[in-house]
C-alpha positions in Angstrom: 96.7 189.0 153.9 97.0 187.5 157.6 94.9 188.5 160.0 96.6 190.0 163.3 94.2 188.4 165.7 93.8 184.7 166.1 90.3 184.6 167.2 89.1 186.0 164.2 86.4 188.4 165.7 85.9 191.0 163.4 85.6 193.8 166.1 89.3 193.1 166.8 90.9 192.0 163.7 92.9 194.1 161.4 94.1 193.9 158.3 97.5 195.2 157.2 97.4 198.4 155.7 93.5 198.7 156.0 91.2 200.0 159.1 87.7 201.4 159.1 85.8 200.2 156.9 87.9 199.0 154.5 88.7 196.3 156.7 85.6 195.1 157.5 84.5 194.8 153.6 87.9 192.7 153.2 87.3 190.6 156.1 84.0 189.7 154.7 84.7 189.7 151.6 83.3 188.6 148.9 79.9 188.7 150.5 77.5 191.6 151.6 74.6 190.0 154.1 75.9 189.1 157.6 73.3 187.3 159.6 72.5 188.7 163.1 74.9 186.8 164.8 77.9 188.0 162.6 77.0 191.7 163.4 76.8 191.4 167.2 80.2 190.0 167.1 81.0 193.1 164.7 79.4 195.5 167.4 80.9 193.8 170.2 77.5 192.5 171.5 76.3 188.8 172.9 74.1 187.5 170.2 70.8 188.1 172.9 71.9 191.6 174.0 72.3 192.3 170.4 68.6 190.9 169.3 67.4 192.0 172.6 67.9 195.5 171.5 66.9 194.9 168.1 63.5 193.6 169.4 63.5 197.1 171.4 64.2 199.4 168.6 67.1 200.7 170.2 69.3 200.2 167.2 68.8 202.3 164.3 70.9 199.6 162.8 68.5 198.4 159.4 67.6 194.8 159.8 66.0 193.2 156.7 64.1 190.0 156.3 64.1 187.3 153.7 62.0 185.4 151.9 62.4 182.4 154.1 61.5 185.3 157.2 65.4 185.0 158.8 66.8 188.6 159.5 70.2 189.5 158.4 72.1 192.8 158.1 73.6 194.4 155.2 77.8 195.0 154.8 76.8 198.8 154.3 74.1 199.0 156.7 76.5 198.1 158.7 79.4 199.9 158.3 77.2 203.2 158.2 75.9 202.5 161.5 79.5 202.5 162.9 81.5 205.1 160.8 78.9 207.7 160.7 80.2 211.2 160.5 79.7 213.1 163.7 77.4 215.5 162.0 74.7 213.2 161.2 74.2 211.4 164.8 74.0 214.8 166.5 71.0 216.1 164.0 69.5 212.5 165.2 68.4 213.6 168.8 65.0 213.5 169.3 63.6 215.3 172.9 62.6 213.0 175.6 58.8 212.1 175.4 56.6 212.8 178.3 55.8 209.4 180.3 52.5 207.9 180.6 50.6 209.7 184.0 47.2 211.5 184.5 46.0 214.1 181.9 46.4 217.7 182.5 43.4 219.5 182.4 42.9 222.1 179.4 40.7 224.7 181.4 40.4 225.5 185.1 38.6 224.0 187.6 34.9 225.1 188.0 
């Protein structure tokens, strides 16, 4: 199958006759753990932005650990963090939590 982009970033290739996620399990394929790096180029990211956020918990992207302590992501992780049906991201949203400042008194002043 060739590959319609010559860089070969898997944000922007596709693969004829497949899109979604179809095309990212064939671009991969045969294997299933992408390291870090390999998924910020997937989500468009610089490899620091991308762990930078990962750091910060701003991704509910699931990043797993090995034995040997290196991170890496999962081909399904993955692809369910980016085709997620519309249903499930809006049930996600959590209210904004109060920021830090002085305590508000229970009773009244005396």
């Amino acid at each position: 199958m060739p590959l319609s982009h010559p860089k070969k970033n898997p944000s922007t290739v596709t693969i004829d006759g497949l899109s979604g996620p179809q095309a990212l399990r064939e671009y991969f394929k045969p294997r299933q753990v992408l390291r870090l790096k390999e998924a910020a180029l997937v989500l468009n990211y610089s490899y620091s932005h991308f762990f930078r956020r990962v750091q910060a918990g701003k991704l509910s992207l699931r990043i797993r650990k090995n034995e040997a302590g290196e991170r890496y992501v999962l081909l399904d992780d993955l692809i369910s963090y980016l085709f997620s049906p519309a249903e499930e991201s809006t049930s996600s949203l959590t209210p904004k939590k109060r920021g830090p400042g002085r305590p508000r008194k229970v009773g009244g002043a005396k």
